[in-house]
C-alpha positions, -999 to 999 in steps of 0.1 A, spaced: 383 684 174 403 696 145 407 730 128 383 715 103 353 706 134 363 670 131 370 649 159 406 631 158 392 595 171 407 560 160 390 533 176 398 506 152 435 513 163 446 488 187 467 508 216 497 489 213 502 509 179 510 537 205 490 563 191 469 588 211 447 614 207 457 641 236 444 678 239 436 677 199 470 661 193 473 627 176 507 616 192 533 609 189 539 614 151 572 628 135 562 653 106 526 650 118 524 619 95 549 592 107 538 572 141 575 578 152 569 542 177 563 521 146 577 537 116 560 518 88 526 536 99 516 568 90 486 591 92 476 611 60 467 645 61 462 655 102 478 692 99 451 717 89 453 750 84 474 744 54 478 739 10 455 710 23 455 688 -12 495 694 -18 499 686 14 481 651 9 499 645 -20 538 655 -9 525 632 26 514 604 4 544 603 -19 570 609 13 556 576 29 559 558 -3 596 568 -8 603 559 29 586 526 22 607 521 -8 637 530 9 645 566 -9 635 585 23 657 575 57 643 586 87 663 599 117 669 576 152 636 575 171 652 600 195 659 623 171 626 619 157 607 629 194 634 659 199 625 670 165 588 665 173 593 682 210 609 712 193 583 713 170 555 718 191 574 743 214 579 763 184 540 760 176 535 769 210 555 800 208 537 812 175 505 806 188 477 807 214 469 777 200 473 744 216 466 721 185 501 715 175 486 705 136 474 739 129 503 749 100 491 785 89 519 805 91 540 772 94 527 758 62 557 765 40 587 757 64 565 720 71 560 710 35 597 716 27 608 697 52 588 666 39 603 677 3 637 685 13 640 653 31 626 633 -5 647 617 -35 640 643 -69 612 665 -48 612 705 -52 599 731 -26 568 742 -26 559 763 -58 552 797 -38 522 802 -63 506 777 -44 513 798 -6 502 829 -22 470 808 -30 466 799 0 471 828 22 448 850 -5 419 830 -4 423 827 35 425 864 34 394 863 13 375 841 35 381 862 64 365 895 39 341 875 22 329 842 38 298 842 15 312 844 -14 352 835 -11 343 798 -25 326 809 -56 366 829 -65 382 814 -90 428 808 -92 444 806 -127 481 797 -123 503 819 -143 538 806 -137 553 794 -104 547 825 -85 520 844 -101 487 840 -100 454 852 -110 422 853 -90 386 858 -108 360 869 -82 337 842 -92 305 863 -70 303 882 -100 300 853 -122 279 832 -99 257 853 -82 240 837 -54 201 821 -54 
């Protein structure tokens, strides 16, 4: 299962496409996107734990500028020792043993998609401070954490209207 509950399966995928699903890990996928054994695949949006709907969109716009040809990947050996090293580092931050949780990662993963992309910025850090508020939010709040509402200022700042107060509950 995923961070999310879901279950990673793909049965219409044909094994030859050398994907697998192993301890919660789809494998073996550069970036968590790219299947690294045939390079014009990808998978959108497996990490969780994460700016989940900027990370669909920086994932969806990296595989079209590799597709176009704006994006070059690195040698398929480079791409498994960069994948190795990546989950060895996941490993070290955490207890957990799904390799697509991002969390704490999120930032350092999305800029490596955009730093790697023609014309694409890092991560506005409004958008991590976002993220990591309303998780801290969740975690105070579960009932009511969804109902909050986040007005972009500029590119750092935020504002967060407790939406309980505006919506109470039924």
């Amino acid at each position: 299962f995923s961070v999310s509950g879901y279950t990673y399966r793909y049965p219409f995928l044909h094994e030859s496409c050398g994907i697998n699903v192993v301890n919660k890990n789809v494998q073996p996928l550069y970036k968590h996107l790219i299947n690294i054994e045939h390079p014009s695949m990808c998978i959108i949006g497996i990490p969780g734990d994460t700016v989940v709907f900027y990370m669909f969109d920086l994932q969806v716009r990296f595989f079209l500028q590799l597709m176009k040809g704006y994006v070059t990947l690195p040698s398929k050996a480079e791409m498994l020792a960069d994948t190795d090293q990546d989950i060895r580092a996941h490993r070290k931050e955490s207890q957990s043993t799904h390799t697509h949780v991002m969390h704490l990662r999120s930032e350092k993963y999305l800029n490596s998609l955009a730093s790697m992309m023609r014309g694409e910025s890092p991560v506005p850090p409004v958008l991590l401070k976002i993220y990591f508020e309303s998780f801290a939010r969740r975690c105070e709040d579960f009932t009511a954490f969804r109902k909050d509402k986040y007005k972009i200022i500029n590119e750092k700042v935020f504002v967060r209207e407790p939406g309980a107060a505006k919506y109470p509950s039924k």
